[in-house]
N, C-alpha and C positions, 0 to 999 in steps of 0.2 A: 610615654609619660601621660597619666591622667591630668585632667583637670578638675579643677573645683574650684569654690566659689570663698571670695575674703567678703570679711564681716569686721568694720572695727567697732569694740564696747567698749564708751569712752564716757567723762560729763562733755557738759555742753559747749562750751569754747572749744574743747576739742573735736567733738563730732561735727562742729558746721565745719571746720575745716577743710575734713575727708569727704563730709558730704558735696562741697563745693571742687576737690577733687574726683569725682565721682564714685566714691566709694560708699559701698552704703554703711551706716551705720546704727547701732542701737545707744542711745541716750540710756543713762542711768546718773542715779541723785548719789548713792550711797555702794560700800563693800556688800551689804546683805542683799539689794537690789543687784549689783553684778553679780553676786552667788548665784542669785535662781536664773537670771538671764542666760549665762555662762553657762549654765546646767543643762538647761531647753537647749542651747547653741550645740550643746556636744552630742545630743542624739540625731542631726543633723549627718547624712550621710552623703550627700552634694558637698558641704564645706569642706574646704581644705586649708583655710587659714584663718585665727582669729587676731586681731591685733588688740590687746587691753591695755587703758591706760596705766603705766606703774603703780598708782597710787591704787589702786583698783586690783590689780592681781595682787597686790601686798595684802587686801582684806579680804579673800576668798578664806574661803574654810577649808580646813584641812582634806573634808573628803572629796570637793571638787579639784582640789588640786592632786589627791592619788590617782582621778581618774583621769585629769591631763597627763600624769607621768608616765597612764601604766597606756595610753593607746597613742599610734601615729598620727593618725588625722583625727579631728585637725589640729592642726601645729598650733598651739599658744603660745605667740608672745607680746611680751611686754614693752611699750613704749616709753619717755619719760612725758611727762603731761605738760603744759604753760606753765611756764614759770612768771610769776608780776611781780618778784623781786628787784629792785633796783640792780643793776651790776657796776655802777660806774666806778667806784671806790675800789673795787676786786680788781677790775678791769686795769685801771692805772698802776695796783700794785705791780700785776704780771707783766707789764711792758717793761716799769721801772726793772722789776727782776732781770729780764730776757734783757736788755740793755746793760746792766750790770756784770750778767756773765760773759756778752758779747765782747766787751770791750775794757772790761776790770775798772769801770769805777762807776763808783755810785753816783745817781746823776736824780733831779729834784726834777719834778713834772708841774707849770704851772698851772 
């Protein structure tokens, strides 16, 4: 088995993350900004894994992504990015559910 080298292109909450993980990573603002970063990355013949943030591999261009399809290394994929959405309203619902089914009856959460 060879080795090579991982690269995550992410924005910024998510890169200090991996950075403080010690993985290195490249910072980007925008989908157009990871197009060309991602671009440079795949002529990379050391790399063998990229990790992009979802929101980020969802705005590449169509030709960067035939040339992820059509070669092995390195491996693109996609991660899902921070979410700052509240959950606590979602959260309550699923338990009330999962209680619900567990035990057949609907029960109030204060």
């Amino acid at each position: 088995m060879s080795e090579g080298r991982v690269v995550v292109l992410s924005r910024a909450p998510s890169a200090a993350g991996f950075a403080l993980a010690g993985l290195p990573t490249v910072e980007v603002q925008d989908g157009g900004e990871a197009t060309r970063r991602l671009s440079a990355l795949l002529q990379d013949a050391q790399l063998a894994l990229v990790l992009v943030e979802s929101s980020l591999y969802e705005a590449l261009d169509d030709e960067v992504r035939r040339r992820i399809s059509s070669h092995v290394l390195p491996l693109v994929i996609p991660f899902p990015g921070p979410a700052w959405a509240e959950r606590g309203a979602a959260s309550d619902a699923y338990i009330v559910e999962l209680l619900r089914q567990a035990i057949g009856y609907q029960v109030r959460l204060r």
